[in-house]
N, C-alpha and C positions, 0 to 999 in steps of 0.2 A: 286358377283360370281354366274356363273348359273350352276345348278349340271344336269347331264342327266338323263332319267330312259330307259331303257328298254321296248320296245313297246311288250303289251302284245298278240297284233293283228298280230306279226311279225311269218312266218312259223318256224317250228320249227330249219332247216338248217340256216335262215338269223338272229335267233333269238340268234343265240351265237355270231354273226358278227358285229350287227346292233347296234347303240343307236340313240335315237331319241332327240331334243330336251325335256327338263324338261316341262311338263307343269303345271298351277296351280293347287292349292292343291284338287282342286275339283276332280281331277283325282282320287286321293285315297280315294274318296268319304266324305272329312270334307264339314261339311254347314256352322259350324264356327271355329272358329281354336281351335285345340289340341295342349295338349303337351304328351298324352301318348298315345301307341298303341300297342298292345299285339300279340305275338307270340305263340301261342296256337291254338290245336282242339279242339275250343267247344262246348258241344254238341246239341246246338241249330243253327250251322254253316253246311254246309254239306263238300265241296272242300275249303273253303275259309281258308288261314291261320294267316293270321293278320287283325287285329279289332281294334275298337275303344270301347268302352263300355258307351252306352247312358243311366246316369243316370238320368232320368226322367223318361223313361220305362224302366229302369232297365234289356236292354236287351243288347246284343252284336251285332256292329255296322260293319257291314265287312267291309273292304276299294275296294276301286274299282278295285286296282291293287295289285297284290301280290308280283310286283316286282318292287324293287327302288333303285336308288343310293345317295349316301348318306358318309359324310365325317365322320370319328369314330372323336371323341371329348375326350371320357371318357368310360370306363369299366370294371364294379363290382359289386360284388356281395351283395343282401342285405335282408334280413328278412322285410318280407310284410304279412299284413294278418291279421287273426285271430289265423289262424293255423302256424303261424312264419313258412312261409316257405321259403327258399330260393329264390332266384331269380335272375337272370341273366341281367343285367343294361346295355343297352349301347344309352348311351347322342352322337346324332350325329344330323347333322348339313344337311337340304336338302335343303341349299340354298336360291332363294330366297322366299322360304316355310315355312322359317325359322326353330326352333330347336325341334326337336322332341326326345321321350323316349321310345325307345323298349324295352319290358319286355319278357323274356319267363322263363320256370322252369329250374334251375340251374343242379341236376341230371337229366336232361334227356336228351337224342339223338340229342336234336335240337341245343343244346348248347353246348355238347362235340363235335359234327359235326365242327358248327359254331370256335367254339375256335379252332380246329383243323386246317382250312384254315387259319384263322387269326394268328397260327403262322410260317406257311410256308409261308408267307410276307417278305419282308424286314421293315424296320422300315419306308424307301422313299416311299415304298407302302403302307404299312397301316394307314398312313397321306394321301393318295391321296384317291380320288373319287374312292368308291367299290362299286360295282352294287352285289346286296339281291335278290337273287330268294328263295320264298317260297314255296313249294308244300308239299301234303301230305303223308305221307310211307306209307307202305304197312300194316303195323301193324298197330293197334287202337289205335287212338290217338296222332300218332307219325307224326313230324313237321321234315322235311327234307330241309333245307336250304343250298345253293350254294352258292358262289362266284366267280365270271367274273376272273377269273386270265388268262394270256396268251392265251388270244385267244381260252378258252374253259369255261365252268361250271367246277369248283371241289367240293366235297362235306365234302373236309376233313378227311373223315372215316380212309381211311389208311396210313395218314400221322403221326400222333404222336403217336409214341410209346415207351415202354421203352425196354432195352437190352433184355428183352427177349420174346420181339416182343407182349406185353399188350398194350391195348390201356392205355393211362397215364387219372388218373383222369383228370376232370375237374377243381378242384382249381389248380393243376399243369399247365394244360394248360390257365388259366385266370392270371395266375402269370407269365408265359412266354409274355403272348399279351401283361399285363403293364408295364413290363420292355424295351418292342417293342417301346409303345405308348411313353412311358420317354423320352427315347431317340432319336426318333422323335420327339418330342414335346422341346426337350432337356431343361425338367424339372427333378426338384427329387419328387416330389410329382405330382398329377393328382388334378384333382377340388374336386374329390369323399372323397381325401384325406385332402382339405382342410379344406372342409365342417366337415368332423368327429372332425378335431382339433378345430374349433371354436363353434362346438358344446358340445368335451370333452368328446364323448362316442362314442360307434359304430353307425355306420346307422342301424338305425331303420324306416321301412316308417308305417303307418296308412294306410293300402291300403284297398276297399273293397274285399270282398270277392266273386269273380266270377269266380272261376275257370280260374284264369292264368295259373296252370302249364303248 
């Protein structure tokens, strides 16, 4: 299966219209293959919003593109760290690039955004190929992420809310997407969850500490 991405070179009117074929992973700037890459402004990045983090220099690895498409697999939340902090999981699949792990911080904007769009989905949609655009807000430090729906960018913001018109946490909205993902997938359980059972506890990961949120 060949997934597309989003040509980053594309003007800004052909860039909501266009996809281009996938190309290899080098595009996202891997020299050798990854399996994680993080959603975050960090503060030795300037515009760039996803990384790879090269543990030998110990430094943050930007990717070439900030925009991808990409099959959702699995998504959930899990304590990383030093400082257990939350974190926002989502296992997806780029094809013949094979599988990668975006991470960003669980309360913040990028992920209530994100979870936002991913549930004004259908479940036939949010099993298909979703094109990830990244840029940065306006505010410090803040990770603004889109979604290709209908022939435009949406950002999520004003779609979930409760009756009287709050935006709905985030574990409400990460609890709507995997009930999405279930039943698309038409399982009772996801991989996140099968993993917890055969290991008997919550997920926990050992992650370093680099300022993912």
């Amino acid at each position: 299966m060949t997934i597309s991405r989003i040509g980053n070179n594309l003007p800004q009117e052909q860039a909501t219209t266009s996809v281009q074929p996938w190309y290899p992973a080098s595009m996202l700037g891997w020299r050798h293959p990854r399996k994680v890459a993080y959603i975050h402004r960090h503060p030795q990045l300037q515009d760039q919003c996803l990384y790879f983090w090269n543990h030998q220099e110990n430094i943050p690895e930007p990717t070439t593109a900030q925009d991808l498409i990409f099959l959702l697999e699995d998504i959930y939340v899990e304590t990383r760290g030093e400082f257990k902090a939350h974190k926002l999981v989502m296992d997806v699949d780029l094809g013949l690039d094979g599988r990668i792990r975006l991470i960003c911080g669980f309360n913040t904007t990028c992920a209530t955004t994100l979870l936002s769009a991913l549930c004004a989905l259908s479940p036939v949609l949010v099993t298909s190929p979703l094109a990830l655009r990244l840029r940065p807000g306006s505010s410090h430090g803040v990770v603004m992420p889109a979604l290709f729906i209908d022939n435009e960018w949406v950002d999520g913001r004003p779609m979930a809310r409760d009756e009287k018109g709050n935006a709905l946490p985030p574990i409400d909205l990460l609890t709507e997407v995997q009930s999405l993902l279930r039943q698309a997938l038409s399982v009772e359980v996801l991989p996140h969850q099968i993993r917890n059972l055969k290991q008997g506890s919550p997920r926990k990961h050992r992650a370093s500490t680099h300022g993912e949120d």
